[in-house]
C-alpha positions as CSV (number, residue, x, y, z in Angstrom):
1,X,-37.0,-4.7,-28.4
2,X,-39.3,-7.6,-27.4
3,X,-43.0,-7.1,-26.7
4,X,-44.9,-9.6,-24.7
5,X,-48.9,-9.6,-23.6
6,X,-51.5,-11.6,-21.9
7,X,-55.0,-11.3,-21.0
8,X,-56.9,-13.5,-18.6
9,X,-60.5,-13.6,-17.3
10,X,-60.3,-13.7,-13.1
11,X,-62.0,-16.2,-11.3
12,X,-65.2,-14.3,-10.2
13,X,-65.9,-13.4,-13.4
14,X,-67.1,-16.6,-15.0
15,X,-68.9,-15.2,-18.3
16,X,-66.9,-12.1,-20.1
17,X,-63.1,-11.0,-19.7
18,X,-63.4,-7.2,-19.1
19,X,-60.4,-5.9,-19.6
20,X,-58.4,-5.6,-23.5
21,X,-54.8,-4.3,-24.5
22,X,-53.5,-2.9,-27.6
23,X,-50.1,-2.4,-28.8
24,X,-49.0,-1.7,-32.1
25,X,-46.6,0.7,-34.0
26,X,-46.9,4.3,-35.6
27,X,-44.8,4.2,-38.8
28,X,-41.5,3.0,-37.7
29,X,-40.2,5.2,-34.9
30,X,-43.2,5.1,-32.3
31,X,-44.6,2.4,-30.5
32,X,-48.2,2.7,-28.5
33,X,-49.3,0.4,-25.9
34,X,-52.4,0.3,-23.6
35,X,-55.1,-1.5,-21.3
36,X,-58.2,-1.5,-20.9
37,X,-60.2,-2.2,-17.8
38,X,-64.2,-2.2,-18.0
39,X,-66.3,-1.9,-14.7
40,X,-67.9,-4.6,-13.2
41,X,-70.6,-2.6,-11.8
42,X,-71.2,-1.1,-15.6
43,X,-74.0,-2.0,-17.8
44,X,-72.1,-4.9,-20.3
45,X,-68.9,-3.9,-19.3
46,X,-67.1,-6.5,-21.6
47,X,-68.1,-4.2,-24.6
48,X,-66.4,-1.1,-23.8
49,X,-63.2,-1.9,-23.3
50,X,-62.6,-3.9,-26.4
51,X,-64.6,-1.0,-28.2
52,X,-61.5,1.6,-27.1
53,X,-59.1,-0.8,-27.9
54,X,-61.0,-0.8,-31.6
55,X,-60.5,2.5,-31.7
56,X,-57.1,2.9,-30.5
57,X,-56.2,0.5,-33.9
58,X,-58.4,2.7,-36.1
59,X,-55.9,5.5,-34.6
60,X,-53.2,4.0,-34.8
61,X,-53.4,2.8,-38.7
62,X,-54.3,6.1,-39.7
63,X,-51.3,7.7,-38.2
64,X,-49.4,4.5,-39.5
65,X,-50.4,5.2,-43.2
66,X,-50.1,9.1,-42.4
67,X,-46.6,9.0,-41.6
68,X,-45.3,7.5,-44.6
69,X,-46.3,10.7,-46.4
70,X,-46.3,13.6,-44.2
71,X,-44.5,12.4,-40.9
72,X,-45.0,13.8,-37.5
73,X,-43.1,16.7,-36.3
74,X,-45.0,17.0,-33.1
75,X,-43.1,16.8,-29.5
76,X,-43.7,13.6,-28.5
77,X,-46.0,15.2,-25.6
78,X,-48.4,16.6,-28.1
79,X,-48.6,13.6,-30.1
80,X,-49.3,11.6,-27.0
81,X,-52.5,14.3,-25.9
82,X,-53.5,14.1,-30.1
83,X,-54.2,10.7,-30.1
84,X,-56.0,10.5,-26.3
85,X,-58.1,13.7,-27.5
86,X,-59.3,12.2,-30.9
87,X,-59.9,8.8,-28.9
88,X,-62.4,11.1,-26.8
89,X,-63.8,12.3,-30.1
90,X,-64.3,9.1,-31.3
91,X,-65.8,7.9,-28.2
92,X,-68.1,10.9,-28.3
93,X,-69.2,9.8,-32.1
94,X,-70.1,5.8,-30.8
95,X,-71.9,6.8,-27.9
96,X,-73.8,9.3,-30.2
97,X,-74.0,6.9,-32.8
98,X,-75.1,3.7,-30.3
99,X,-77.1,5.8,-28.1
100,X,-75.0,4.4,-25.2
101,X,-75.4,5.6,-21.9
102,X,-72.9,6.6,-19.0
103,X,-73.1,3.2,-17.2
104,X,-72.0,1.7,-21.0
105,X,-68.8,3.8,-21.3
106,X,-67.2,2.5,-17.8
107,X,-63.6,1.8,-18.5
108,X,-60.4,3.0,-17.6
109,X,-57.4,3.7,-19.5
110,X,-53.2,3.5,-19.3
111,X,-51.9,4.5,-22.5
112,X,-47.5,4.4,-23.3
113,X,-46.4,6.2,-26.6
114,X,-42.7,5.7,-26.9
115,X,-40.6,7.6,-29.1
116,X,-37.5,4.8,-30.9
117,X,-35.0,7.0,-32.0
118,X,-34.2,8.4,-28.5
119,X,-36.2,5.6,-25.9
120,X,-38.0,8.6,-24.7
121,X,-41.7,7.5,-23.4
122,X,-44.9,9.0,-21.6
123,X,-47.2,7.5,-19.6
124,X,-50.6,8.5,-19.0
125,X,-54.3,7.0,-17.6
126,X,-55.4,4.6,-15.0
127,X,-53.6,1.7,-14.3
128,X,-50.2,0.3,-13.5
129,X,-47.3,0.8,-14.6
130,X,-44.1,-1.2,-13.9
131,X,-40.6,0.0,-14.8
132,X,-37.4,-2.1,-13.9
133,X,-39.4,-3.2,-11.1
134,X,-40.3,-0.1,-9.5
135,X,-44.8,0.0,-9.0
136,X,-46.7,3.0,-9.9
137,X,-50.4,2.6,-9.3
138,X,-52.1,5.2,-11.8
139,X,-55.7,6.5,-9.8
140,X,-57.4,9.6,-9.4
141,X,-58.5,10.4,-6.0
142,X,-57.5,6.8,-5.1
143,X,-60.9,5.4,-7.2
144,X,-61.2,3.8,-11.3
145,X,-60.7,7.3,-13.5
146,X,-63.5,5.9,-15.9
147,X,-63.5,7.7,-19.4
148,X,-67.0,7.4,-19.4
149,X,-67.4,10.1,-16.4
150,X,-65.6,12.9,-18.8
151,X,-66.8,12.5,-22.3
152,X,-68.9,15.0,-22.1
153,X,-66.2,17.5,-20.2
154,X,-63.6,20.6,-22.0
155,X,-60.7,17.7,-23.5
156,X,-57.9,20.4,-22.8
157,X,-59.3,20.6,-19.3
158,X,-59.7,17.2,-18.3
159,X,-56.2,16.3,-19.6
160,X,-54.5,19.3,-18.0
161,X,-55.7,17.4,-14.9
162,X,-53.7,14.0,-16.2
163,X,-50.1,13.0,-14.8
164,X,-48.1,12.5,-17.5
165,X,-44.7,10.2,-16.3
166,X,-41.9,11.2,-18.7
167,X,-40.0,8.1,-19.4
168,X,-36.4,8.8,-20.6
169,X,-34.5,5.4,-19.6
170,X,-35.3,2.2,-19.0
171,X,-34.8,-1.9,-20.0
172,X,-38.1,-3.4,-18.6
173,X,-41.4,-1.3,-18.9
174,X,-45.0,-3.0,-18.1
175,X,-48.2,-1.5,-17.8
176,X,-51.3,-3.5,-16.3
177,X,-54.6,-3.6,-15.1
178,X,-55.6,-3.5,-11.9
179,X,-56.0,-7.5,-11.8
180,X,-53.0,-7.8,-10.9
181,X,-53.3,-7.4,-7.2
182,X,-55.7,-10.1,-7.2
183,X,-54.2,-13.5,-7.2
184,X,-55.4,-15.4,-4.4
185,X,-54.1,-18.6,-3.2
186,X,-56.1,-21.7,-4.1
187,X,-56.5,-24.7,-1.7
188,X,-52.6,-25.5,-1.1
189,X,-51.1,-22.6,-2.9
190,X,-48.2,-20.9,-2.1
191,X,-48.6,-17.7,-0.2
192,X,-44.8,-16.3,0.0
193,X,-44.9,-15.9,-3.8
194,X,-45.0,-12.4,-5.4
195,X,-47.0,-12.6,-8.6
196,X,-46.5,-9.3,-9.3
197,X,-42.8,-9.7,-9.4
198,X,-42.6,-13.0,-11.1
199,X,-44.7,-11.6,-13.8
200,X,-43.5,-7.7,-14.0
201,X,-40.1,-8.5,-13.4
202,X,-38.5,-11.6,-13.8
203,X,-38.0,-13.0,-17.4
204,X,-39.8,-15.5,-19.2
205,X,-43.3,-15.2,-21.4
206,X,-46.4,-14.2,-19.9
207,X,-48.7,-16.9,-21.0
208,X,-46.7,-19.7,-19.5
209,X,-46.0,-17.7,-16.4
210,X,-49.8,-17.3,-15.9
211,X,-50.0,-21.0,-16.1
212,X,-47.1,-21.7,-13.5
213,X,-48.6,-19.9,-11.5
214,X,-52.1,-21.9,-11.8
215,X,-51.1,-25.0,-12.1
216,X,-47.6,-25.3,-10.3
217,X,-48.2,-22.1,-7.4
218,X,-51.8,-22.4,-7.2
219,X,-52.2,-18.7,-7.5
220,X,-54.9,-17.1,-9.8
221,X,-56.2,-13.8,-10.1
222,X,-59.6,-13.1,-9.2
223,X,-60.5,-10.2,-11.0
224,X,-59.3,-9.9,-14.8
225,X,-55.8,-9.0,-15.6
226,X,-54.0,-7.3,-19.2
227,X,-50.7,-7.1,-19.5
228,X,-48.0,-5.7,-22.1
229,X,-44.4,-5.8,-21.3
230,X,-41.5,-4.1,-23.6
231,X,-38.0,-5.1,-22.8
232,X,-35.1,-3.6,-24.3
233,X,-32.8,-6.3,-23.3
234,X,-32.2,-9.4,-25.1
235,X,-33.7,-11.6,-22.7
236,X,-33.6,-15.2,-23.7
237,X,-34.7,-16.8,-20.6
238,X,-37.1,-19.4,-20.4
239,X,-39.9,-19.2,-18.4
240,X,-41.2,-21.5,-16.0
């Protein structure tokens, strides 16, 4: 398994990237991934984002350390709605804590727990997800699902709402913020170019693929864009 990630600040926003990701394992038969995406119309929408990602590792570790004594016999379906509901919880404690408002707490969420011993996954949130090249745009209602919007909601009724994507087989899984349906061509670039392919589904590593795309296709994206890939494959391209 080979797991690759980027993050870039878009072109319009020339102060504070606003989106994060965060992958990491649980103990050594589960692997969690997610992105972040803060809203531009928030109130210091950089801070939120990164804060959830924060949170996620605080999660994450204390699951990590848990498992080595008592390990998880949980469906993979209830650990996956366990760690979003004690993310809310913790959300509920910072904002408390911080005396943050709604407008502070603007970011969405696309979270992948993936089970090793079987390749069984789930998918759940706002964002994109990518899987051997087929798209699926995550949105409620067709708008940002911000977690801010339902802190203050039932948990078990809020994610009874969710769609959870049962994964059972795949070689290349991405998820992704929404950034990245925003390249736009720069003076000269090319315009038949899919950067969405080339980045979700040809090989090579993210970070240099970003800068082909820059520098050699004149294509950037103009909002921010977070990506994590996993490939099963042993994929020893190089990229351009």
């Amino acid at each position: 398994m080979h797991i690759d990630s980027t993050l870039q600040i878009g072109a319009y926003h020339l102060q504070h990237c606003e989106d994060y990701l965060f992958h990491d394992h649980i103990g050594t038969d589960k692997l969690l991934c997610a992105v972040m995406d803060g809203c531009t119309m928030g109130t210091d929408s950089y801070l939120i984002a990164p804060l959830v990602g924060k949170l996620l590792r605080k999660i994450v570790k204390e699951r990590h350390y848990l498992e080595f004594y008592q390990p998880s016999r949980l469906p993979l379906s209830q650990e996956l709605k366990s760690i979003v509901q004690q993310l809310f919880n913790e959300l509920k404690m910072l904002k408390n804590q911080l005396q943050l408002e709604q407008r502070e707490m603007l970011t969405t969420i696309i979270i992948f727990l993936l089970d090793k011993n079987n390749g069984a996954g789930l998918v759940v949130g706002d964002g994109v997800l990518s899987i051997d090249g087929q798209l699926t745009v995550f949105e409620q209602d067709n708008k940002p699902d911000y977690l801010g919007y339902h802190l203050q909601e039932d948990f078990d009724n809020w994610y009874a709402r969710q769609a959870v994507l049962n994964i059972t087989n795949y070689t290349d899984l991405s998820l992704s913020t929404d950034g990245i349906s925003s390249f736009m061509a720069l003076e000269g670039g090319e315009t038949e170019m899919d950067p969405i392919a080339y980045l979700l589904a040809d090989p090579g590593e993210l970070d240099k693929k970003l800068k082909y795309l820059e520098h050699q296709a004149g294509l950037r994206p103009t909002d921010d864009v977070a990506i994590i890939r996993v490939r099963n494959s042993h994929d020893n391209s190089p990229a351009q």
